[in-house]
Each structure stands twice: as structure tokens, then as C-alpha cells.
ZAMARGU-4260 file (C-alpha; in steps of 0.2 Angstrom, whole numbers, plus 5000, padded with zeros to 4 digits):
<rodrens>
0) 4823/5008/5292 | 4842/5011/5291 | 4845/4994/5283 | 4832/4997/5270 | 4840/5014/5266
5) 4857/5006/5265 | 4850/4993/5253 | 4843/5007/5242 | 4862/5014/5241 | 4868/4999/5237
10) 4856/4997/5223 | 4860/5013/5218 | 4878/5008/5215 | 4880/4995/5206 | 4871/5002/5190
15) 4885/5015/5192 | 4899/5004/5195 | 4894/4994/5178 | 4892/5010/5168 | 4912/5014/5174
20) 4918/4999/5168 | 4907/4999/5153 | 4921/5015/5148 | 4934/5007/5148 | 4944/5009/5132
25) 4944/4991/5121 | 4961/4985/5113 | 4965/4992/5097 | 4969/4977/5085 | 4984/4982/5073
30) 4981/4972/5057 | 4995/4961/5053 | 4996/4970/5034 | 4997/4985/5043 | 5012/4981/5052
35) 5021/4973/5037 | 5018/4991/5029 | 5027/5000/5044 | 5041/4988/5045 | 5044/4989/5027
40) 5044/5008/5026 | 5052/5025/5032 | 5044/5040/5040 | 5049/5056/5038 | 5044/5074/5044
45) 5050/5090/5051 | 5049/5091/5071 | 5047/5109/5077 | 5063/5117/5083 | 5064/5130/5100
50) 5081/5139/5092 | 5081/5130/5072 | 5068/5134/5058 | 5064/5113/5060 | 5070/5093/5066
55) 5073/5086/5049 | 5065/5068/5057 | 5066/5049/5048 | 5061/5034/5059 | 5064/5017/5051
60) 5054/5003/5062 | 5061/4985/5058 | 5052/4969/5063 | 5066/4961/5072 | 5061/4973/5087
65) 5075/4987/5082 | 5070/5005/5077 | 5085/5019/5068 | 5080/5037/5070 | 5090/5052/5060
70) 5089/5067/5064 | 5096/5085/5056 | 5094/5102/5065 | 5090/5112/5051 | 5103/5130/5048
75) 5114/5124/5062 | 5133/5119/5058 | 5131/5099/5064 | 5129/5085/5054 | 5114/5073/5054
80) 5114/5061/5068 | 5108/5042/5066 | 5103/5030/5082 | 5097/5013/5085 | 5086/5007/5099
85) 5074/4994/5102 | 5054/4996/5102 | 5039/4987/5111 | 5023/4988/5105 | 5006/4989/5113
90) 4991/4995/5107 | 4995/5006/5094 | 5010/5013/5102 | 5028/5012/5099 | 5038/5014/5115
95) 5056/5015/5106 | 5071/5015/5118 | 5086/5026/5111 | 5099/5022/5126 | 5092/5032/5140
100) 5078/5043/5129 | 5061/5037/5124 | 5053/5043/5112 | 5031/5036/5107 | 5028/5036/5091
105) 5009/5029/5085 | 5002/5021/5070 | 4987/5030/5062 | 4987/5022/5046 | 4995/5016/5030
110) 5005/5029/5026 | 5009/5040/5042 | 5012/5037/5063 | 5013/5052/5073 | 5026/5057/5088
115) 5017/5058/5103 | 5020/5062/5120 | 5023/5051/5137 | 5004/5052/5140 | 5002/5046/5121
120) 4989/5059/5117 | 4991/5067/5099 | 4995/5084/5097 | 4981/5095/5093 | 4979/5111/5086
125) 4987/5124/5074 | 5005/5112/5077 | 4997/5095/5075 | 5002/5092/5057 | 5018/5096/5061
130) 5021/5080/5073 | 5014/5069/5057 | 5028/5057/5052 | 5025/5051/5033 | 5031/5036/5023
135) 5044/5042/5013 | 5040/5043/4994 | 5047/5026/4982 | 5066/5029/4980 | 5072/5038/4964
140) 5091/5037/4959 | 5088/5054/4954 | 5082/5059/4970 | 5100/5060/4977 | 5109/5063/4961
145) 5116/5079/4955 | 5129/5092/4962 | 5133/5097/4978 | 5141/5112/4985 | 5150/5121/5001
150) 5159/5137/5002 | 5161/5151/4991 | 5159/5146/4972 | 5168/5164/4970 | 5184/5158/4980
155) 5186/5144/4989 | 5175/5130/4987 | 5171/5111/4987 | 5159/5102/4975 | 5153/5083/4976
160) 5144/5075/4961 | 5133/5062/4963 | 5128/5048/4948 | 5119/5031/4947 | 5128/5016/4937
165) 5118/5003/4941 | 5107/4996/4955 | 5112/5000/4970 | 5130/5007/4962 | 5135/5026/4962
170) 5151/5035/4957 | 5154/5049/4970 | 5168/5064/4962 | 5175/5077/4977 | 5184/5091/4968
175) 5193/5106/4979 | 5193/5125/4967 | 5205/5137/4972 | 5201/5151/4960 | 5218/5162/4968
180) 5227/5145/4966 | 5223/5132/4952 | 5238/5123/4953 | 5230/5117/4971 | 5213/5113/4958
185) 5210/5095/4961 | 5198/5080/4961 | 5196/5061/4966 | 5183/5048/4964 | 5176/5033/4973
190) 5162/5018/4971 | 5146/5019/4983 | 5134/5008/4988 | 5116/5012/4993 | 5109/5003/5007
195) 5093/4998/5015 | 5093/5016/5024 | 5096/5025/5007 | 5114/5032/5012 | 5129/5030/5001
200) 5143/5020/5007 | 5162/5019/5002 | 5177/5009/5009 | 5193/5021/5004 | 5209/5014/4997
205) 5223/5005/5005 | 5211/5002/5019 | 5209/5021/5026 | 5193/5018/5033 | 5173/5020/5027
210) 5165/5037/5018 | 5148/5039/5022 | 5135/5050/5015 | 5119/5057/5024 | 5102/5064/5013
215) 5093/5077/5020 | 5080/5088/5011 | 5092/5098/5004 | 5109/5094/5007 | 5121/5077/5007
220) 5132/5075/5024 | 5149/5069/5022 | 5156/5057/5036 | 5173/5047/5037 | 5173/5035/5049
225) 5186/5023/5055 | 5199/5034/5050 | 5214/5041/5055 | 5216/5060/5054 | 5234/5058/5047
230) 5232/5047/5035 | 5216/5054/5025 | 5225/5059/5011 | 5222/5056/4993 | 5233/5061/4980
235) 5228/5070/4966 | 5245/5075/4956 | 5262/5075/4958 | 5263/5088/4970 | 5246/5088/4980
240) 5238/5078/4993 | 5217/5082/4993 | 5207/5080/5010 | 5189/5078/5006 | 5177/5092/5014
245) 5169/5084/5029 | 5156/5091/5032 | 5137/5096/5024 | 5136/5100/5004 | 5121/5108/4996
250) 5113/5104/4981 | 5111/5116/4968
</rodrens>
């Protein structure tokens, strides 16, 4: 009797077993035109922010296994920051590796990947669009062109203008306005190249290092880099040396 009872358990359970691993989830295939899509384009969205009105987020996913992410904290005084890190795939998922932070970003179609948490569930809810990553619109020159300003326009103030030549060519003016003061009025110029990350890039005279500039939604972030505090100076007359305003202009 108590074998027959034991064979009606074990009966019993393996209808159950099967229907368990009939759940398991199948492999999600990432089309290979899919993939050439997100390796040829950039993502862009604002993160929300604990202590900032928003993350101002663009994630460029390259086939040769590397990923660069920018972020700018908006209405804080800092400027946009740019890493590089390596990704693996599986699934659908991007695990990217950003030295010692990882970050799971996953595909959802043509045009837009989401940031997910470790457990790589989507967010859901009132804040789920807000973790939505979009390809970035076809480059305009005129997307970046223009003026750009910092500091009081009544006093004391910088301006940079921005303006296509040709290609990937762009003439960058800095001038410094001293209303109190305008024989300390002055301006200089340099040649820019755009590159594949659509930032403007400048190596300054007699070999004083590189100019670089940042886009965010609303503002262009000025970096030198490779340069010596000392030596960044760039005369404008006879009698002045100008310094550049490091630091984020405004467009207006």
C-alpha cells in the first residue's frame, strides 16, 4: 500500500517539474541591424536627481566593446563629466563597467534603451519615462552655433560665439566686457573641430595645451586641458593678457 501511494506522488510530480521548467524565460535574439543602430548612435535623457532639477545623461555604445557616458548635474556649478568603460552583453542587456561603478542599460528598440537597475527590471510607474534614453536627433551645425554667455551682461561678463565654416570646421571668438573698464575690453579666436562625440576641440598656440567644449541642452562647457595655469594667456593688445572663462556659457 505504501509503495503504491509513493508511486502516485511521484506521478504527481513530474507533470509539475515539467510545467516549471516549461517557465523558464527563452533567450532574447538582438537582431544584428538592431545592434549596428545602437553602435552607430547616441542616447540621451534626463536622469532624475535627489538634490538637482535633472542628470543631463548621453551614452555612446561602440562596437569595439567600449561605452563613453557624459553626465551634467543640472543648476549645480560643475561642469559635465565624460567616462569610458567597457560593456558586455547578454540578452538584451548592457552591463557597462565605469572603473569601479556599473551601470545596465537595455535595448528596447530602434530608437531608445532604458537604464535599469542590478535586478534589470524596468522602472515602472509615474517615473518610468524618465529613465528612457533616446537616440539623439541627426546633428545640425546649427544645433550648437550661436552665443553664449556667463556673468552679468550689465557688468562684468564673458561671451563665446560659435559658427560653422565647413564640415567638421568651426571658428570659436571668447571676448571679456568690462563696462567699468573698456580699455580691459578684449577678444581672441580659435579653429575647432567637431568629433565623433559632437564636442568642439582646439589645440591653442605655441603649444599651450587643448580647448575643449561640452554641449548640454542649454549651455557650452568650456575645458582646457594639458595646460599650464601660468602660461594660459593670450594677448589681445598691447597692454592686456585675456584668460578665457573656464567654465559653463549659456546660450541666449
Amino acid at each position: 500500500m505504501n509503495s503504491f501511494k509513493n508511486l502516485l506522488l511521484a506521478a504527481a510530480f513530474v507533470p509539475a517539474f515539467f510545467s516549471c521548467t516549461e517557465k523558464k524565460e527563452e533567450k532574447v535574439f538582438i537582431q544584428p541591424d538592431l545592434l549596428d543602430t545602437i553602435f552607430s548612435s547616441s542616447f540621451e535623457g534626463v536622469i532624475p536627481c535627489p538634490d538637482c532639477p535633472g542628470i543631463e545623461s548621453s551614452v555612446r555604445i561602440y562596437s569595439d566593446s567600449t561605452i563613453s557616458r557624459t553626465v551634467y548635474y543640472q543648476d549645480r556649478n560643475e561642469l559635465p563629466i565624460t567616462k569610458v568603460g567597457t560593456w558586455k552583453l547578454n540578452d538584451s542587456i548592457f552591463t557597462a563597467t565605469f572603473d569601479r561603478e556599473k551601470l545596465f542599460f537595455k535595448i528596447k528598440d530602434y530608437n531608445k534603451i532604458l537604464r535599469v537597475g542590478s535586478d534589470l527590471k524596468e522602472v515602472t510607474g509615474e517615473f518610468a519615462n524618465d529613465y528612457v534614453l533616446h537616440k539623439r536627433k541627426t546633428f545640425k551645425p546649427e544645433n550648437i552655433e550661436g552665443i553664449y554667455w556667463v556673468g552679468d551682461t550689465l557688468n562684468l561678463y564673458n561671451k563665446l560665439q560659435i559658427k560653422h565654416l565647413k564640415k567638421e570646421n568651426y571658428n570659436l571668438v571668447f571676448s571679456h566686457y568690462n563696462r567699468l573698464d573698456s580699455l580691459s575690453n578684449c577678444k581672441t579666436s580659435f579653429k575647432a573641430v567637431l568629433d565623433k562625440n559632437l564636442q568642439l576641440n582646439s589645440k591653442l598656440n605655441d603649444s599651450l595645451g587643448d580647448l575643449r567644449i561640452v554641449f548640454t541642452r542649454k549651455a557650452a562647457h568650456v575645458l582646457f586641458e594639458n595646460v599650464s595655469k601660468d602660461s594660459l594667456r593670450f594677448k589681445c593688445n598691447d597692454t592686456i593678457r585675456f584668460v578665457p572663462y573656464k567654465g559653463s556659457y549659456k546660450k541666449r
